[in-house]
C-alpha positions as CSV (number, residue, x, y, z in Angstrom):
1,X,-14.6,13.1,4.6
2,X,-16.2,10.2,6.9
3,X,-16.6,7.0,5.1
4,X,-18.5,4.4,6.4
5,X,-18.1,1.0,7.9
6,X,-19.3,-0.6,5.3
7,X,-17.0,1.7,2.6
8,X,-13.5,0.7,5.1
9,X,-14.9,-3.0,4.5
10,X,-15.6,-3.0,0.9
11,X,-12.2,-0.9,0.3
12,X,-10.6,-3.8,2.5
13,X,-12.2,-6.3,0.3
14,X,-11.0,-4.7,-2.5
15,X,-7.4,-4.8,-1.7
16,X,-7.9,-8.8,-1.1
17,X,-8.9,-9.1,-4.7
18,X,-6.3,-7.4,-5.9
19,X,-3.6,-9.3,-3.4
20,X,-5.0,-12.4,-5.0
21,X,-4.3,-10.8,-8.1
22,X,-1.1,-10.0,-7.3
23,X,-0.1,-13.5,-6.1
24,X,-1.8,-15.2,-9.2
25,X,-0.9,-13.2,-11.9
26,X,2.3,-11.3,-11.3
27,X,4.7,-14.0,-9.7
28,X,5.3,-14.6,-13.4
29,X,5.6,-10.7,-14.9
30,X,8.1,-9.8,-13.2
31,X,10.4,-6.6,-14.2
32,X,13.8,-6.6,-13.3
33,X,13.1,-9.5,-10.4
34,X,10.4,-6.8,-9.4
35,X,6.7,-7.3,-9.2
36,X,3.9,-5.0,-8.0
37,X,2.4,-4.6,-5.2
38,X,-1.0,-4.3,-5.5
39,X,-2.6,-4.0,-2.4
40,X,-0.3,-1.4,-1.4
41,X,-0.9,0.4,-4.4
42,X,-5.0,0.6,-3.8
43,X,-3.9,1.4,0.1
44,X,-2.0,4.6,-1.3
45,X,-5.0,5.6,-3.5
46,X,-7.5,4.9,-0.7
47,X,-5.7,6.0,2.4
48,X,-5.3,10.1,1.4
49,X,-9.1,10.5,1.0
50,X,-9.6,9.0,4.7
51,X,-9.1,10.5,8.2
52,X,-6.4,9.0,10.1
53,X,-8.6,6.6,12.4
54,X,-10.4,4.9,9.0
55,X,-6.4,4.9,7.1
56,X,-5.6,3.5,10.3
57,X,-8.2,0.7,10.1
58,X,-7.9,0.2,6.8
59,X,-4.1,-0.5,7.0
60,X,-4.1,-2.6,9.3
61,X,-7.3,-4.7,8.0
62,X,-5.4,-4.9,4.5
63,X,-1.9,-5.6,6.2
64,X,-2.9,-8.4,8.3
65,X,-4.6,-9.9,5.3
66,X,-1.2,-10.1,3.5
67,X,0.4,-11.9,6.6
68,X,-2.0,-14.4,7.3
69,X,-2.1,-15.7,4.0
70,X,1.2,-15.0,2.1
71,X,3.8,-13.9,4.7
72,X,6.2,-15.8,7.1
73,X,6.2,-12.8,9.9
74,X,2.6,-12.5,11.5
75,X,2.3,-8.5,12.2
76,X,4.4,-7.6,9.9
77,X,2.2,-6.1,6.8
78,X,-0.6,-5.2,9.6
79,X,2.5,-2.7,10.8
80,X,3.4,-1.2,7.7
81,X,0.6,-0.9,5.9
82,X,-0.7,1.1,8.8
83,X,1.9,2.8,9.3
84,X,2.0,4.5,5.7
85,X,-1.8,4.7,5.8
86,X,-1.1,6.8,8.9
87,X,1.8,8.7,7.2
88,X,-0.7,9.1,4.0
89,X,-3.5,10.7,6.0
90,X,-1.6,13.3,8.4
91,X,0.5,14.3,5.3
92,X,-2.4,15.3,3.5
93,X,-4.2,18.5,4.5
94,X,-8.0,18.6,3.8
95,X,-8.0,21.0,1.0
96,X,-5.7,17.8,-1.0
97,X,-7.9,15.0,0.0
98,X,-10.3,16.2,-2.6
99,X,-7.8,16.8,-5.5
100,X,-8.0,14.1,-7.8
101,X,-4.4,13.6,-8.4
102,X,-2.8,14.2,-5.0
103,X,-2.7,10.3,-4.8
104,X,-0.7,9.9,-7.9
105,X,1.6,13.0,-6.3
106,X,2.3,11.3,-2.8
107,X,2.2,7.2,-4.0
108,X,5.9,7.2,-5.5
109,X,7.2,8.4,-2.0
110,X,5.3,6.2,-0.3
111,X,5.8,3.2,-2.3
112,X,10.0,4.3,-1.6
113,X,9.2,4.8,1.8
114,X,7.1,1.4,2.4
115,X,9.7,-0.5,0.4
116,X,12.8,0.8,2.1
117,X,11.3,0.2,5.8
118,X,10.0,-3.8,4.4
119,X,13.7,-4.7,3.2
120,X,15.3,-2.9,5.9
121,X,13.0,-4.7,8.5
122,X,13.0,-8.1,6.9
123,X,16.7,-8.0,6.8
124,X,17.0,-7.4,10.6
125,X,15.0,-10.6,10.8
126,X,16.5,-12.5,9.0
127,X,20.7,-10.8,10.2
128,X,18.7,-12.3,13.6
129,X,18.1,-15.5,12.9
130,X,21.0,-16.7,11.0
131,X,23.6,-15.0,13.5
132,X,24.7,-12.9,10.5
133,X,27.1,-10.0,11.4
134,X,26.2,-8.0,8.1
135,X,22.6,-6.1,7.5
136,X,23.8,-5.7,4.1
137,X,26.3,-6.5,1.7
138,X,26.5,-3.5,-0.3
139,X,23.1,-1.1,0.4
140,X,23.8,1.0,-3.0
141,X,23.6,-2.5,-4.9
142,X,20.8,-3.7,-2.9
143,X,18.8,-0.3,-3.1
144,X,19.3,0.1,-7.1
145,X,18.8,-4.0,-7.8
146,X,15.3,-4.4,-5.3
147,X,13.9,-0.9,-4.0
148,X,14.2,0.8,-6.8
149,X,12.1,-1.3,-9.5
150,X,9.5,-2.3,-7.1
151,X,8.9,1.6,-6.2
152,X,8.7,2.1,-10.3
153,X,6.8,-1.1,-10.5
154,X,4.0,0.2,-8.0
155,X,4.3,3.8,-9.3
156,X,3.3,2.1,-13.2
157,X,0.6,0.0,-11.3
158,X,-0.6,3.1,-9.6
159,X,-1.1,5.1,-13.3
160,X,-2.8,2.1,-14.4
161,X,-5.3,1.7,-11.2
162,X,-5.8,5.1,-10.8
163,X,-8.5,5.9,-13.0
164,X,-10.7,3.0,-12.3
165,X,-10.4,3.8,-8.6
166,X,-11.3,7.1,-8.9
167,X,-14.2,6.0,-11.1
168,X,-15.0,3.6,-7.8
169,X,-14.1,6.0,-4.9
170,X,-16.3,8.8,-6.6
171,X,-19.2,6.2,-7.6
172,X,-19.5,5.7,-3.7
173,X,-19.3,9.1,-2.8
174,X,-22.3,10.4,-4.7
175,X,-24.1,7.0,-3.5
176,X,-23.2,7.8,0.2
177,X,-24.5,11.9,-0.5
178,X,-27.7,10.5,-1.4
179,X,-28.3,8.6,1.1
180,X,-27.4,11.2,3.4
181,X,-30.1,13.6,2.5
């Protein structure tokens, strides 16, 4: 299914909203030192209705808004984001894209994946910059105590956005069929 420009940007603006969200309202509900991430959980609901091109697109759009305002690495976000947009949409054949809970099946894998690759990544940095000689101290501890309960922290904002977004995504669907006569 081809969505339009103007669907990529209002998906796009979307995920701003609910990074500002994020920032403002969840820096203080944290669970277990976790909190959720949003944006990444609209990206996941978004990106395995799209083609790979518009996940592409999308990904990146969303990502690079995360770095420019709230992250110290520039191209970071922009990376990952597309990256599991792009993993999203090739792992999802056509005949899923239009099941209505495939999203809900492939975002706790994703949110794992996304997660693992951020720490893992943001670790090398920072081993790099501070002439450390250990990526980790202990990975079981650090996997358990940070990847761990943000993947169930995304996954629980995931069953909560799921609905509404489906509401949305289906809302302009049948807009965009009538206007295609």
């Amino acid at each position: 299914m081809m969505h339009s420009k103007k669907h990529i940007l209002i998906y796009a603006l979307l995920i701003i909203v609910l990074a500002g969200l994020q920032e403002a309202f969840f820096n203080h509900l944290r669970i277990l030192g976790a909190k959720p991430n949003l944006s990444l959980v609209a990206v996941c609901i978004i990106a395995v209705r799209m083609t790979r091109m518009e996940a592409m697109l999308l990904g990146f759009i969303s990502g690079l808004y995360i770095d420019i305002v709230y992250s110290r690495y520039v191209g970071l976000y922009a990376l990952l984001y597309m990256l599991i947009c792009v993993l999203l949409a090739v792992a999802t054949r056509e005949d899923f894209k239009r099941t209505a809970w495939w999203p809900v099946l492939t975002g706790a894998p994703a949110f794992m994946i996304f997660t693992a690759t951020e720490s893992f990544i943001v670790r090398l940095i920072c081993m790099y910059t501070v002439d450390s000689p250990h990526l980790y101290e202990s990975y079981g501890a650090h996997f358990v105590s940070r990847i761990l309960p943000e993947t169930l922290y995304d996954f629980i904002a995931l069953l909560v956005l799921f609905m509404p977004f489906h509401w949305l995504m289906g809302k302009i669907r049948v807009k965009d069929e009538q206007m295609n006569y």
